[in-house]
C-alpha positions in Angstrom: 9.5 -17.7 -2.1 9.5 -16.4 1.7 8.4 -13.6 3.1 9.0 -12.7 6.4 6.8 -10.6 9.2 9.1 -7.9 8.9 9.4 -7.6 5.4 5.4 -8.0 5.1 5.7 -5.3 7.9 8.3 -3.0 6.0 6.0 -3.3 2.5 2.7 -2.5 4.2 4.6 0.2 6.4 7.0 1.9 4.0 4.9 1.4 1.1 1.4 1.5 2.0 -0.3 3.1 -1.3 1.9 0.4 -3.4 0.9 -2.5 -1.0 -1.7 -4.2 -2.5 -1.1 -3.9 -5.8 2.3 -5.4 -5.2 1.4 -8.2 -3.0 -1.1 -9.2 -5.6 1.7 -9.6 -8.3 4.6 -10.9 -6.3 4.7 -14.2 -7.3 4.4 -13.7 -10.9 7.3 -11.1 -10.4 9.3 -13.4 -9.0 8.5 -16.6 -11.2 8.2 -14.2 -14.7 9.9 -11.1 -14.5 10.3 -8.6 -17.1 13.6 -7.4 -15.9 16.3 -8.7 -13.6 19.0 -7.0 -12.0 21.3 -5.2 -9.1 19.8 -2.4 -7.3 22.1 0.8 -7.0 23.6 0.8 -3.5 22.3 -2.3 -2.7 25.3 -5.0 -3.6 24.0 -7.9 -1.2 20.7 -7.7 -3.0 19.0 -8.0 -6.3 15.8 -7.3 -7.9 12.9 -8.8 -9.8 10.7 -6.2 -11.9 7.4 -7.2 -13.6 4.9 -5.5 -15.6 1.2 -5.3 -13.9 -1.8 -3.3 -14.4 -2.5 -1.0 -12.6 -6.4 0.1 -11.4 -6.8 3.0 -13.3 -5.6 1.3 -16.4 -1.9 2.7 -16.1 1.2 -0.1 -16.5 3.4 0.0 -13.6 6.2 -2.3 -12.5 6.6 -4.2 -9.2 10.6 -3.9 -8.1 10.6 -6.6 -5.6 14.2 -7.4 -3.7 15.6 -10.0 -2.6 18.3 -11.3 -0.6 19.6 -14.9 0.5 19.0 -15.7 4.3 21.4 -17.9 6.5 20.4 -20.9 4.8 21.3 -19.4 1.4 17.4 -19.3 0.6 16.3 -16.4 -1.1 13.7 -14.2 0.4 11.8 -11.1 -0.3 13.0 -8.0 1.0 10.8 -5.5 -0.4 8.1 -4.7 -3.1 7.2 -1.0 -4.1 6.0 0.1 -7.3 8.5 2.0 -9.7 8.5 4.6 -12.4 8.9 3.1 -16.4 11.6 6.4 -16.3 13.4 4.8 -13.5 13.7 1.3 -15.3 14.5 3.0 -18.7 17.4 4.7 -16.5 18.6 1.2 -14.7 18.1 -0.1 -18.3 20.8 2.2 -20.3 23.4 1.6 -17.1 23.5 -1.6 -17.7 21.5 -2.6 -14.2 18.6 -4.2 -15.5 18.0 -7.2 -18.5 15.6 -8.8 -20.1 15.5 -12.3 -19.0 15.8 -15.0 -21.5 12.8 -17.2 -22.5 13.0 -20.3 -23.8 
């Protein structure tokens, strides 16, 4: 997994009250998500949500995107926290799975 200065830069930036609760849980996001899927609007990329906990006890999920580079590695694009109503949503469109465990 890859994450470039300006990607760092966009998730501190953009996101800064989700920042280090997401940069905590990236890599478990990306190597065990809860839910995989295709961002609305955003065809050229896809996302990786995981359950975390959050400091004052709530669960959140980490939505992290992620798009292939030149090389055709993938790298992250973003990580921001989203709402369970906004996953429940993706979830009954079709947009977001469970992934398969062996």
């Amino acid at each position: 997994m890859r994450v470039s200065a300006a990607a760092h830069r966009h998730m501190a930036e953009d996101h800064p009250d989700d920042y280090a609760i997401c940069w905590a849980a990236l890599a478990l996001a990306v190597a065990e998500p809860s839910f995989i899927g295709q961002a609305p609007h955003k065809t050229g990329n896809f996302e990786m949500l995981r359950r975390v906990r959050h400091p004052d006890g709530k669960v959140v999920l980490v939505a992290i995107g992620l798009e292939p580079d030149d090389r055709g590695d993938y790298r992250v694009r973003s990580c921001y926290l989203v709402s369970a109503e906004t996953v429940e949503k993706r979830r009954q469109e079709g947009r977001l799975v469970a992934p398969r465990r062996p």
